[in-house]
C-alpha positions as CSV (number, residue, x, y, z in Angstrom):
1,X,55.7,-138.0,83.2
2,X,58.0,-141.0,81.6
3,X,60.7,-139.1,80.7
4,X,60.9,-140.1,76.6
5,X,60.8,-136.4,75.9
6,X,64.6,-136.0,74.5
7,X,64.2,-132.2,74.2
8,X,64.1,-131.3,78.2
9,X,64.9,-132.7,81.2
10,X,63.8,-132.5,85.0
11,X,66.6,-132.0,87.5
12,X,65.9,-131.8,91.3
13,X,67.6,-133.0,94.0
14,X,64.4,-133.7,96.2
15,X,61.3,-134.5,93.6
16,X,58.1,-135.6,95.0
17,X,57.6,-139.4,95.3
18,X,56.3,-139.8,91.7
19,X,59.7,-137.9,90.8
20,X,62.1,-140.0,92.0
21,X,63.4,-141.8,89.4
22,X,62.5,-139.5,86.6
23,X,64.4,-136.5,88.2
24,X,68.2,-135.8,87.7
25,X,70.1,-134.0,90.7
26,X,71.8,-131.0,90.6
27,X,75.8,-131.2,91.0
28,X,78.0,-129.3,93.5
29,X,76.8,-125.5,93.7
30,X,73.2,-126.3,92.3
31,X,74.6,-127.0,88.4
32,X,73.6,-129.3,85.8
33,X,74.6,-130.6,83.1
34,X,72.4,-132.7,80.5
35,X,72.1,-133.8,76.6
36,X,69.2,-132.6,74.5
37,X,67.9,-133.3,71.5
38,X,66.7,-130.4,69.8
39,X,65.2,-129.7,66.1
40,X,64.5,-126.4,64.4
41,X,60.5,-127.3,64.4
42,X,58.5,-127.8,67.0
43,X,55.0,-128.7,66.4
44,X,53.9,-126.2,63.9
45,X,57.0,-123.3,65.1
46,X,59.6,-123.0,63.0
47,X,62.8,-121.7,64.6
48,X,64.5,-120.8,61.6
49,X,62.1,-118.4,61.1
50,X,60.6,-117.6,64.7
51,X,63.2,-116.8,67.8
52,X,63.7,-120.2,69.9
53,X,65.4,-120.4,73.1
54,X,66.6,-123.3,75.5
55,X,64.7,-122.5,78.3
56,X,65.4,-123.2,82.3
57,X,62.9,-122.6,85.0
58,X,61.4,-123.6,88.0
59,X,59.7,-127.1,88.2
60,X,55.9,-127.1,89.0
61,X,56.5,-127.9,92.7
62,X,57.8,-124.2,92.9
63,X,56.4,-122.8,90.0
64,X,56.2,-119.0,91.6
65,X,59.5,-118.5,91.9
66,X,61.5,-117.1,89.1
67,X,65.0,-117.2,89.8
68,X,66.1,-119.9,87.9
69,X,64.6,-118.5,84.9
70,X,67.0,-118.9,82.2
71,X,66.8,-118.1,78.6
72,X,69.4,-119.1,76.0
73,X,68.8,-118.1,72.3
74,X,69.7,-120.9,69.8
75,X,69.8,-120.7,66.0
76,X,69.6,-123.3,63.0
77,X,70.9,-122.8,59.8
């Protein structure tokens, strides 16, 4: 809830209170665009040898709905 994690970020353009300033908003037309740091391992997973994927979804003030799912395959050499 601090925002330190490099690897995601939390875009909305009307987060709950506690939200407010850890929250990005979404650009013209509901896009985004945001830096992240990503490795190949993440805790014990190895995505050079497992398949890893940038991952978009809902926040967990809407968590039923799916449409925003969004999964993009990435690879490490």
């Amino acid at each position: 809830m601090n925002a330190s994690d490099p690897a995601s970020a939390w875009i909305s353009s009307n987060p709950p209170p506690y939200g407010s300033e850890l929250a990005l908003p979404f650009n013209k037309g509901g896009t985004f665009a945001v830096t992240l740091s990503i490795n190949s391992q993440i805790g014990e997973i190895d995505c050079k040898v497992t398949s890893c994927s940038i991952v978009t979804r809902a926040d967990h003030t809407k968590s039923s709905f799916r449409g925003a799912d969004l999964f993009i395959p990435v690879t490490f050499k």
